[in-house]
C-alpha positions as protocol buffer text, in pm:
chain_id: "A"
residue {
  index: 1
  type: UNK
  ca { x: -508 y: 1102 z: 2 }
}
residue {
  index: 2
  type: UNK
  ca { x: -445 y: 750 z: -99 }
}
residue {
  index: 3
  type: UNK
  ca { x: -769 y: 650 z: -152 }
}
residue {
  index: 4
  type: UNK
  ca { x: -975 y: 557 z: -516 }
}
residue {
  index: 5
  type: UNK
  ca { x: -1265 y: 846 z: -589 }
}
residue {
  index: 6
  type: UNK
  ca { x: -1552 y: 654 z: -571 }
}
residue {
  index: 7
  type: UNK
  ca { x: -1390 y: 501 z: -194 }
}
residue {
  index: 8
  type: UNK
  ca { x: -1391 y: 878 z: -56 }
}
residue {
  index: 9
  type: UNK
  ca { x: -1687 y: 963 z: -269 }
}
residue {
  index: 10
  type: UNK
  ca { x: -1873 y: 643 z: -47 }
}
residue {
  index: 11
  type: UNK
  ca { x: -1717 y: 771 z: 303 }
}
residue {
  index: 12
  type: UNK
  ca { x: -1891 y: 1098 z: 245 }
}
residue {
  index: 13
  type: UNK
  ca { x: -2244 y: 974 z: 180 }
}
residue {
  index: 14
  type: UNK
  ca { x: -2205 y: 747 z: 488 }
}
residue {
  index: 15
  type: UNK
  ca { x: -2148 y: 1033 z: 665 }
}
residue {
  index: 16
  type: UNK
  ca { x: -1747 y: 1002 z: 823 }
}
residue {
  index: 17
  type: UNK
  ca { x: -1564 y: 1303 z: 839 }
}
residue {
  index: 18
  type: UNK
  ca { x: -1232 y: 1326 z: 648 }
}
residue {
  index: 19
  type: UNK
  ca { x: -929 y: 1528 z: 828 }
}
residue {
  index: 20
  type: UNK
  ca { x: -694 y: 1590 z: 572 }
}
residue {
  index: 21
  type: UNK
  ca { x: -314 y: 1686 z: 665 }
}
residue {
  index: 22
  type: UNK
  ca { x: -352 y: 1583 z: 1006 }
}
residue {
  index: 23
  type: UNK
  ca { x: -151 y: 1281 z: 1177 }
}
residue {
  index: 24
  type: UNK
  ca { x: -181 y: 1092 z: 1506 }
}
residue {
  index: 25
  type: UNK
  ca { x: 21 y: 1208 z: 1802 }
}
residue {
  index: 26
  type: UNK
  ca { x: -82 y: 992 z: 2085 }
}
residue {
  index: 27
  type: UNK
  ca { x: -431 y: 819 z: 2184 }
}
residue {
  index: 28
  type: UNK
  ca { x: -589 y: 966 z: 2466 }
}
residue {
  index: 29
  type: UNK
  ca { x: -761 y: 817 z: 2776 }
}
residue {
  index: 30
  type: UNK
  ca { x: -698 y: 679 z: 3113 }
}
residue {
  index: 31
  type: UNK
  ca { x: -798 y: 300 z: 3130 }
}
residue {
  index: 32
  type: UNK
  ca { x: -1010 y: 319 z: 2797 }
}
residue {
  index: 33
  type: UNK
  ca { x: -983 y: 544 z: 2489 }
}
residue {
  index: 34
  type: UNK
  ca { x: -1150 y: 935 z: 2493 }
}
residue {
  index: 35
  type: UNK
  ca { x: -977 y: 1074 z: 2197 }
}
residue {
  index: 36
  type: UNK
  ca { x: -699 y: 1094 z: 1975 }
}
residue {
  index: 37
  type: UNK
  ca { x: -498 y: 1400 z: 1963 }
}
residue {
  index: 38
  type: UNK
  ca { x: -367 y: 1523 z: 1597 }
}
residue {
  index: 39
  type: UNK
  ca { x: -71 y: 1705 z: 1479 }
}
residue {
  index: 40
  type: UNK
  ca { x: -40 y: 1871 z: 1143 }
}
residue {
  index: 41
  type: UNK
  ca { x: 142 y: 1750 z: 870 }
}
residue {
  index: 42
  type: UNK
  ca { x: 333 y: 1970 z: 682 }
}
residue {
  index: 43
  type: UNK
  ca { x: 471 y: 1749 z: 381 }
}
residue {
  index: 44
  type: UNK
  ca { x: 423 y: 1410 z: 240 }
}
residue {
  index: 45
  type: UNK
  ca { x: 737 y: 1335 z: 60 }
}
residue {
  index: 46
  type: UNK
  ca { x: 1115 y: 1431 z: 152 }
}
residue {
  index: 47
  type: UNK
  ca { x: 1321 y: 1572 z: -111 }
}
residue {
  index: 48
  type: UNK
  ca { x: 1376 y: 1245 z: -365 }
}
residue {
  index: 49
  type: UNK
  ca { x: 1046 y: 1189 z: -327 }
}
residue {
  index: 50
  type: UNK
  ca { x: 1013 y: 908 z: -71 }
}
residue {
  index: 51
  type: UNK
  ca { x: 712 y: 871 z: 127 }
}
residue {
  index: 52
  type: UNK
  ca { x: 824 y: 1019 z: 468 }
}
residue {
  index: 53
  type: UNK
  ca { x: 585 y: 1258 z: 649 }
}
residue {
  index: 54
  type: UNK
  ca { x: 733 y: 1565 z: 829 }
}
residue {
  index: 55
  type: UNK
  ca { x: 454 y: 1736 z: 1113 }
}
residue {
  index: 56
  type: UNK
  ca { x: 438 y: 2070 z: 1257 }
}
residue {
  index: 57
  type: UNK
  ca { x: 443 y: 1961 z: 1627 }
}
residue {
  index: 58
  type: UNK
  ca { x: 313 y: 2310 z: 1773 }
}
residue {
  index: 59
  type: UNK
  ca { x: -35 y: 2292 z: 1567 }
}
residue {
  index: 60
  type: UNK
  ca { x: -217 y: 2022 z: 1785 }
}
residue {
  index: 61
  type: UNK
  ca { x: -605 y: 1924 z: 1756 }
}
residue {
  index: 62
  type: UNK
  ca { x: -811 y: 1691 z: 1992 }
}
residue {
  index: 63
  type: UNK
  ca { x: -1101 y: 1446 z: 1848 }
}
residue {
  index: 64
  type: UNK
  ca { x: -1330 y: 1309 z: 2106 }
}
residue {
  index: 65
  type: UNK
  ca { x: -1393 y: 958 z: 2010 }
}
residue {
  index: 66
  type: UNK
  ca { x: -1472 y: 647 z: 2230 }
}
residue {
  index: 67
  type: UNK
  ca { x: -1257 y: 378 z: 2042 }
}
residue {
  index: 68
  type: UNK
  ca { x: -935 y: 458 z: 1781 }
}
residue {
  index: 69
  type: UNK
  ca { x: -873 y: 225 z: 1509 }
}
residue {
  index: 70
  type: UNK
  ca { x: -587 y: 198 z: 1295 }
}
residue {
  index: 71
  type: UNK
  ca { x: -637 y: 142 z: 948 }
}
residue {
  index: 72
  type: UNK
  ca { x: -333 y: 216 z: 763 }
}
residue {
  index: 73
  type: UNK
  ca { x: 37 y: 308 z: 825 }
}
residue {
  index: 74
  type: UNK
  ca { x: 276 y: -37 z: 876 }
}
residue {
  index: 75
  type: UNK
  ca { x: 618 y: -102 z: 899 }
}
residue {
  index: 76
  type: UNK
  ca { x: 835 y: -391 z: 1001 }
}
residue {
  index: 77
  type: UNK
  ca { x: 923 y: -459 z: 1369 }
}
residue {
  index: 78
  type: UNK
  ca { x: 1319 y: -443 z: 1348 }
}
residue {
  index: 79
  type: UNK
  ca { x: 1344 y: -649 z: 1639 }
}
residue {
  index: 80
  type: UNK
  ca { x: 1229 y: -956 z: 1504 }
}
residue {
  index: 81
  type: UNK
  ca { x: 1596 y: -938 z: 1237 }
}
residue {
  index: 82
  type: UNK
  ca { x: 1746 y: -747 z: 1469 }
}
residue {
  index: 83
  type: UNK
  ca { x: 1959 y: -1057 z: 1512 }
}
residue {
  index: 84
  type: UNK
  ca { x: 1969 y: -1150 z: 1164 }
}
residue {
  index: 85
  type: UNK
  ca { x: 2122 y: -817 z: 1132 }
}
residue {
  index: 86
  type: UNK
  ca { x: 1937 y: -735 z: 788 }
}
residue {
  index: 87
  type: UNK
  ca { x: 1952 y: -366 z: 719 }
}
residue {
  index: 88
  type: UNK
  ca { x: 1691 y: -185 z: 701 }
}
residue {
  index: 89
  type: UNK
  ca { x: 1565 y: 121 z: 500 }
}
residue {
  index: 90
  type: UNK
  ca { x: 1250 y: 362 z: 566 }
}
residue {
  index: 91
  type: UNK
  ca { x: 1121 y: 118 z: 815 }
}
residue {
  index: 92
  type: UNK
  ca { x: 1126 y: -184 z: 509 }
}
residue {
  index: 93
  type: UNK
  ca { x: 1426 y: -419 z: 433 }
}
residue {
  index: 94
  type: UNK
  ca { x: 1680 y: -309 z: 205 }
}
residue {
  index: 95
  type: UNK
  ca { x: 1710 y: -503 z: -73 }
}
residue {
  index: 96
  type: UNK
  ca { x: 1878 y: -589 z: -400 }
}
residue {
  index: 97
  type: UNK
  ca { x: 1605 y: -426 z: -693 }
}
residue {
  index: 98
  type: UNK
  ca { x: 1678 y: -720 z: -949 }
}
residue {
  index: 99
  type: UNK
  ca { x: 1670 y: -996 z: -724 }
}
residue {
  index: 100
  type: UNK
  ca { x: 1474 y: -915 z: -389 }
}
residue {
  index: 101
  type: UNK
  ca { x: 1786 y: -1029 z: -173 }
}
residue {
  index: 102
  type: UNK
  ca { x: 1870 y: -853 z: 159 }
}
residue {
  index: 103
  type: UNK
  ca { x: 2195 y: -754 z: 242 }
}
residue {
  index: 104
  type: UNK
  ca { x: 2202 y: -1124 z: 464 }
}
residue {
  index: 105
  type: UNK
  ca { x: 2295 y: -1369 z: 155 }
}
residue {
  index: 106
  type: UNK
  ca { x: 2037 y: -1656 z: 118 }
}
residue {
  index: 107
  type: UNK
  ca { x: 1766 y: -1434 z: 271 }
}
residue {
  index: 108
  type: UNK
  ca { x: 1481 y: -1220 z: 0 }
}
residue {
  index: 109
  type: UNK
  ca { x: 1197 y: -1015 z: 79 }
}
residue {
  index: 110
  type: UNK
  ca { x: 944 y: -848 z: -152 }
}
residue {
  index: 111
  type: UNK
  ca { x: 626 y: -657 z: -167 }
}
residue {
  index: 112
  type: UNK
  ca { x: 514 y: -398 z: 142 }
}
residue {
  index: 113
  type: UNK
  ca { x: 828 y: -555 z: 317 }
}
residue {
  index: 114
  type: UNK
  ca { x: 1099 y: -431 z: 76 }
}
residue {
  index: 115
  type: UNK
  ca { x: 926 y: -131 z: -112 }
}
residue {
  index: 116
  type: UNK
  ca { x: 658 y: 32 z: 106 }
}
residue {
  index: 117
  type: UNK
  ca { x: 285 y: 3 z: 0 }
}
residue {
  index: 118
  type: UNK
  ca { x: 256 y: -100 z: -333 }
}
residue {
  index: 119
  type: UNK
  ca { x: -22 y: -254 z: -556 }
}
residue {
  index: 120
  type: UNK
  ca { x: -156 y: -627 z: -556 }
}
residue {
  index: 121
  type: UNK
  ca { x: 2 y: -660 z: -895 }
}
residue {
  index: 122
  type: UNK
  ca { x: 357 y: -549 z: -763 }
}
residue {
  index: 123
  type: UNK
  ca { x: 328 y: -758 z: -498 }
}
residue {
  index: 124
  type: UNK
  ca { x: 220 y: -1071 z: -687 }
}
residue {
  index: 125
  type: UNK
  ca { x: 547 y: -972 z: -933 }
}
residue {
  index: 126
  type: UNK
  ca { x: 784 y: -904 z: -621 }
}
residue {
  index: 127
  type: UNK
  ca { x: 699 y: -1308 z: -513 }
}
residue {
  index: 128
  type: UNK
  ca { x: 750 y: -1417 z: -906 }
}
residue {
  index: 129
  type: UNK
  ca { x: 1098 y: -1233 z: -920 }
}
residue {
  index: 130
  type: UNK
  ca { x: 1198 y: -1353 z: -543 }
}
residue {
  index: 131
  type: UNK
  ca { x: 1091 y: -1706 z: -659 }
}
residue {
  index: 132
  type: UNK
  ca { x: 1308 y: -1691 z: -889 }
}
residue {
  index: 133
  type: UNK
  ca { x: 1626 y: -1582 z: -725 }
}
residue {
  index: 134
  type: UNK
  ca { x: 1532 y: -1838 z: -443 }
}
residue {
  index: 135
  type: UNK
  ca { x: 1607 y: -2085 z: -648 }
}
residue {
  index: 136
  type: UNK
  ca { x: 1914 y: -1965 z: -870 }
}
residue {
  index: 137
  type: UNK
  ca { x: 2029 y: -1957 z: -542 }
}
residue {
  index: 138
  type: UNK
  ca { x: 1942 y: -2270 z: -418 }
}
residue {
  index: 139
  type: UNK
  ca { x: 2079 y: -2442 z: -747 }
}
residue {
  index: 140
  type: UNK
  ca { x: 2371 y: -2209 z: -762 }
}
residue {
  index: 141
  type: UNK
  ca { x: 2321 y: -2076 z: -1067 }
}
residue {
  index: 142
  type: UNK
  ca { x: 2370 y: -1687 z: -1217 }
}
residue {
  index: 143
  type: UNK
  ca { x: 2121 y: -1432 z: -1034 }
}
residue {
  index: 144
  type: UNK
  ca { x: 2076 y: -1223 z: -1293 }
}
residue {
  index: 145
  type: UNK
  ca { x: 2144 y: -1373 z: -1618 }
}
residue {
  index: 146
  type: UNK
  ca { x: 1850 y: -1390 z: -1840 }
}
residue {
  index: 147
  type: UNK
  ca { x: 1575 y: -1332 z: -1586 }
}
residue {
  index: 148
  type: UNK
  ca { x: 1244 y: -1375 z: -1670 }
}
residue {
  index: 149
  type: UNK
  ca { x: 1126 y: -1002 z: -1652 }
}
residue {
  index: 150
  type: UNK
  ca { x: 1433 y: -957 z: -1888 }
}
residue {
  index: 151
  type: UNK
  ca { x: 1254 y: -1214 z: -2158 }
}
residue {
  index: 152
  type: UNK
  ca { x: 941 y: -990 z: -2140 }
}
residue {
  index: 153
  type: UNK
  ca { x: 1137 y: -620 z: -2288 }
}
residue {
  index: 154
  type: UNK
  ca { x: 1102 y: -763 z: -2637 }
}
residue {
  index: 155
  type: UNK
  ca { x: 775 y: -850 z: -2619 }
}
residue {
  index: 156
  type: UNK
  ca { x: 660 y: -488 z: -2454 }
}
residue {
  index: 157
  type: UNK
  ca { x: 824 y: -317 z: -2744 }
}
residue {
  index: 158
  type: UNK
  ca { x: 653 y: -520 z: -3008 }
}
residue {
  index: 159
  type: UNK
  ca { x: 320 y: -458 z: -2822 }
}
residue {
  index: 160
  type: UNK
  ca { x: 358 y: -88 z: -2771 }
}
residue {
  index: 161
  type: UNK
  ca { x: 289 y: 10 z: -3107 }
}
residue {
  index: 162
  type: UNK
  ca { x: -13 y: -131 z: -3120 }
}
residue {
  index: 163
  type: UNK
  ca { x: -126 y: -44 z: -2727 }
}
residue {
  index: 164
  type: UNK
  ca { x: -121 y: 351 z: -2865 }
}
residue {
  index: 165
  type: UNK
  ca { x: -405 y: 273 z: -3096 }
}
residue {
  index: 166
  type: UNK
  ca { x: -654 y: 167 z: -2829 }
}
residue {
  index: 167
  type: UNK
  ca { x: -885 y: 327 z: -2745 }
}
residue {
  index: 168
  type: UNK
  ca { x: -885 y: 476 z: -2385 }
}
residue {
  index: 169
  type: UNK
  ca { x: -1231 y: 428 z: -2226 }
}
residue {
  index: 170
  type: UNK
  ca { x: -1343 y: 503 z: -1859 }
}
residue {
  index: 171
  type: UNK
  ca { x: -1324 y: 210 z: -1605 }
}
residue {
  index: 172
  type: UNK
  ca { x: -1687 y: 53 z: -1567 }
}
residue {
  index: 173
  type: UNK
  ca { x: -1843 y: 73 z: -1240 }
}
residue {
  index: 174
  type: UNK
  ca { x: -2103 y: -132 z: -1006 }
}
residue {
  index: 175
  type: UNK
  ca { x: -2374 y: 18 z: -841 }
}
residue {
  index: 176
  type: UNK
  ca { x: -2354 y: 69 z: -470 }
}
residue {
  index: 177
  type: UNK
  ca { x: -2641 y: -61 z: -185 }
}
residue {
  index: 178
  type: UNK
  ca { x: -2780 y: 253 z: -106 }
}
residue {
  index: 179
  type: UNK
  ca { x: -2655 y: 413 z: 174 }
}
residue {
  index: 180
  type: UNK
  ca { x: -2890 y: 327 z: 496 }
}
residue {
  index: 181
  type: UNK
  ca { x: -2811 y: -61 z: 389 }
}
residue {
  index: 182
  type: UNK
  ca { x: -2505 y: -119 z: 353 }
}
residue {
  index: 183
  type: UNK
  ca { x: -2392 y: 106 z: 713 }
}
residue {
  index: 184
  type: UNK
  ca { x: -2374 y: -62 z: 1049 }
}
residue {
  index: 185
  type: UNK
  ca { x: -2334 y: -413 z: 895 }
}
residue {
  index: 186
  type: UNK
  ca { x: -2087 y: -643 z: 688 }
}
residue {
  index: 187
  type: UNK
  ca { x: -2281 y: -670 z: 385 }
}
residue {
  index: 188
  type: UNK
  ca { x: -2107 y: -672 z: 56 }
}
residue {
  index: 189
  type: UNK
  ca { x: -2138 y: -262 z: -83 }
}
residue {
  index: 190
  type: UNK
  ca { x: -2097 y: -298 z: -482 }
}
residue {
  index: 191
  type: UNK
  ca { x: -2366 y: -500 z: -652 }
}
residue {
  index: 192
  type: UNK
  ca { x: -2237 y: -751 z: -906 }
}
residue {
  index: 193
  type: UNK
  ca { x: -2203 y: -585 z: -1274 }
}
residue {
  index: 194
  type: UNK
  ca { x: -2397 y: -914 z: -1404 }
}
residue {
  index: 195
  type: UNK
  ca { x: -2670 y: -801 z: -1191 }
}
residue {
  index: 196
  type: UNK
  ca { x: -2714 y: -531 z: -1418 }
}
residue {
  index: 197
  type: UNK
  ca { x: -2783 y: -153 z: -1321 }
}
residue {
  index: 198
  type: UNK
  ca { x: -3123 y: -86 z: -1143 }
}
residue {
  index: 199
  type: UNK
  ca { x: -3180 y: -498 z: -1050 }
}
């Protein structure tokens, strides 16, 4: 599951039920929502290791449930380039690694878009290096000459040395609002760490 620990750990004690290996087929209702029917998945990743589910479509489950929300799973809408005629790749846009261009010259595209769901840091580093090459390009200069993700190898290797002598400690945590406070409301769950434990 893509999901921290201590985020299923918190799902539990509120009480939702997790369904593992199972995928939505269609919604179900007439008018308004009564369910969601399910159908097994049977792998996660295809042979090189890209993200792309494969389901058993025989083994089939119903869930009664009066509303369906969808809270993960997005992809590009095609049409909206269609006429750009960008290609596209695992429902993202295909694009150069080094400098986040598309196969339409003049046009980049980083983060979720280009590489599937990623991290906030690779997206914040996907917008540096398309920043970049936006404006090599605009100025007509070399796109990959001396980049500046290039200018930052030396530096890792000095550094790594000295990273293996650290200490590795477990990540700190906040306390939670108990449980029967922090359900059926918008409140913020994780009290501040300068609150200190217990307060």
């Amino acid at each position: 599951m893509p999901a921290y620990k201590d985020e299923i750990q918190a799902t539990v004690e509120e009480g939702i039920e997790i369904r593992n290996g199972w995928g939505p087929k269609q919604i179900l209702g007439n008018g308004s929502v009564t369910g969601i029917e399910l159908k097994q998945c049977v792998s996660v990743f295809d042979a090189n290791g890209k993200f792309k589910p494969t389901y058993d479509e025989n083994k089939i489950i119903s869930v009664d449930a009066p509303q369906v929300i969808v809270a993960i799973g997005q992809m590009i809408d095609g049409e909206l380039t269609k006429h750009i005629g960008i290609d596209m790749e695992r429902g993202c846009f295909k694009v150069n690694p080094a400098t986040l261009e598309t196969s339409v010259e003049g046009i980049f595209a980083g983060g979720d878009n280009a590489s599937g769901p990623g991290s906030v840091i690779e997206a914040v580093a996907a917008g540096k290096r398309a920043a970049e090459s936006i404006s090599r390009y605009l100025n007509n200069e070399d796109m990959l000459a001396n980049r500046f993700e290039y200018s930052l190898k030396p530096l890792q290797e000095e550094l790594l040395p000295s990273t293996k002598r650290v200490a590795k400690k477990n990540r700190a945590s906040a306390d939670d609002l108990p449980v029967d406070k922090r359900i059926n409301n918008f409140n913020e769950i994780e009290i501040s760490f300068l609150r200190g434990r217990g307060n």
